[in-house]
Steps between C-alpha positions, in 0.01 A plus 500: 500500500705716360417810682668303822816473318608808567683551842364825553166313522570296702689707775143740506252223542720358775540781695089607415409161619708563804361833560166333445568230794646813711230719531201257472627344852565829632134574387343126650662631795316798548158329401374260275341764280779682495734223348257386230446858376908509461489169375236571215667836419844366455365234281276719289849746484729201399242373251474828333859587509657238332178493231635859390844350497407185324365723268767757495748219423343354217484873299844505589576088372260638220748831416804281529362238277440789203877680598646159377266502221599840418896396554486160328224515208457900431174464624364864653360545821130686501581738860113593403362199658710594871241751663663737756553413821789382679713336254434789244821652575717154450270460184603894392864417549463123355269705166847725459746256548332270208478814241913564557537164471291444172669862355890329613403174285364672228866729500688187587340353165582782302844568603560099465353605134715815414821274676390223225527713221755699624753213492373386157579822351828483720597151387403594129720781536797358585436185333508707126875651574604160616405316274682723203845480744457092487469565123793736429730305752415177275659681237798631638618141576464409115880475339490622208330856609705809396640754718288762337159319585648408830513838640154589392409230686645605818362793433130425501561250791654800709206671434236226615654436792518852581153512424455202746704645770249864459179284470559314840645798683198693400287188619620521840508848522120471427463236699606692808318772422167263515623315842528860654846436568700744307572776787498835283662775668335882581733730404510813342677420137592790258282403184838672256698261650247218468439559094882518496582190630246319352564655140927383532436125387363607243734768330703276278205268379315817374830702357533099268157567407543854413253594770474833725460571826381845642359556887369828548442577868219763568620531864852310582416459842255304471442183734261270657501266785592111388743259451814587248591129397089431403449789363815463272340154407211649431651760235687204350248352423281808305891607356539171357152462338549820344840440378352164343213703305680769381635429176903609432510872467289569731369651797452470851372847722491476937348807708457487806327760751390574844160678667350481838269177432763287271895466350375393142744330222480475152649243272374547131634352165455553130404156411148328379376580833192221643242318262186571695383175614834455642484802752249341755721183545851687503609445884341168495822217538633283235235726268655565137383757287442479127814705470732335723797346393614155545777517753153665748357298794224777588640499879735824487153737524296324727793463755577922415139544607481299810861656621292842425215450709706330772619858537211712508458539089364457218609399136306573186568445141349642188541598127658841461280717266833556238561088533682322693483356847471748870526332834421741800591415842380711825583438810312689764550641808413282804 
């Protein structure tokens, strides 16, 4: 049988059958009655005993039997059927232990799904600027190309692989902001200094396109508790999507401000602002809007976003009522 199998088993009846022999002849040595009144009551005990265990071992053969059902074929296990009593508490445990397991597979499966289309979008991505180099470098090589045509050449291949070299770093930087190992820092970083150090890559681009700059500080002492080198990434990011959208001549506003509950920044432009059914699906990755341009990858705002919350904010983007586009960024006070 299989019940004898187990060691454990076998150890008990041995030493119950020993018992058994023990106290019977102790009991025939008082009197006869005496030793078959032990001997009957020992039997009836052993008989009874290992019934309940017989029995309690085939619930538990029973349980293991649906556990590797469970594990093996996603068939569920009905914990209605186990009435309490003294395995209730293993079946409690054994009903939990099966729903995190079920709710892990089912996040497994979707995070196996998002990593799928993640690395489509990824591979499409890089695939598009790559494919244009292979082009443009096929014809540089041709002979009889003039000098003139050359250098425009060079000049849109310096530009996708610079786009290249941004997409990727962006991709990591994302990337280890999903794995939970970028390590921001708390510190307490002066918001003026922030918006000026974020705003300096982007002085000459925007004096070419005729663009202007103003930040108008409601209180220049501003500051919140964060990370500098994120939070400059993150203001990249919103600074370069507005410089894209605003068209030459135009304009480009930042205010910032403290209270008691949040340090609050505002980036706003004079652009075409948001279509509406773009707004929902803004800070979504690799998502392009209607009036995105070509050279976008819709990864610059979602990674702003995540850097943002990382850090105890929020980021929000809207229409502004006179046109044009208004991020606002809070960061609140832990």
């Amino acid at each position: 049988m299989k019940f004898f199998r187990n060691p454990e088993i076998k150890i008990s009846l041995l030493w119950h059958i020993f018992l058994l022999i023990l106290f019977t002849y102790i009991g025939y040595d008082y009197t006869f009655f005496t030793g078959n009144l032990i001997l009957f009551s020992s039997i009836c005990y052993l008989t009874s005993h290992y019934w309940i265990t017989v029995h309690r071992y085939h619930k538990l053969e029973q349980l293991s039997c649906e556990l590797d059902n469970m594990l093996h074929h996603q068939v569920p296990i009905n914990f209605e059927k186990y009435k309490e009593g003294e395995l209730s508490i293993l079946e409690n445990e054994l009903s939990k232990m099966t729903l995190r397991l079920s709710e892990q597979a089912a996040a497994l499966e979707e995070d196996k799904k998002l990593l799928a289309d993640s690395m489509a979008d990824i591979s499409h991505q890089i695939r598009s600027p790559l494919t244009t180099s292979n082009i443009i470098l096929s014809l540089l090589i041709e002979p009889d190309l003039s000098a003139t045509r050359k250098q425009q050449l060079l000049q849109e291949l310096t530009q996708l692989l610079s786009r290249i070299d941004w997409l990727v770093e962006a991709l990591l930087k994302m990337s280890k902001m999903d794995a939970g190992t970028a390590h921001l820092q708390k510190v307490p970083i002066s918001v003026q200094k922030l918006i000026q150090h974020a705003t300096e890559p982007f002085l000459i681009p925007m004096e070419l396109r005729g663009q202007t700059l103003s930040i108008l500080p409601h209180s220049e002492d501003a500051q919140f508790i964060g990370d500098f080198s994120w939070s400059t990434e993150a203001l990249l990011n919103i600074l370069k999507n507005c410089m894209e959208h605003t068209p030459l001549d135009g304009h480009i506003q930042v205010t910032f401000s403290e209270n008691t509950i949040f340090t609050e920044i505002i980036i706003e432009d004079n652009g075409p602002g948001f279509e509406k059914e773009d707004l929902p699906h803004l800070f979504e990755r690799f998502y392009k809007g209607k009036n995105a341009s070509e050279q976008s990858v819709g990864i610059g705002l979602a990674l702003s976003r995540r850097i943002i919350s990382q850090q105890n904010g929020t980021l929000k983007a809207e229409n502004r009522l006179e046109g044009g586009a208004k991020f606002t960024i809070k960061f609140y006070a832990s």
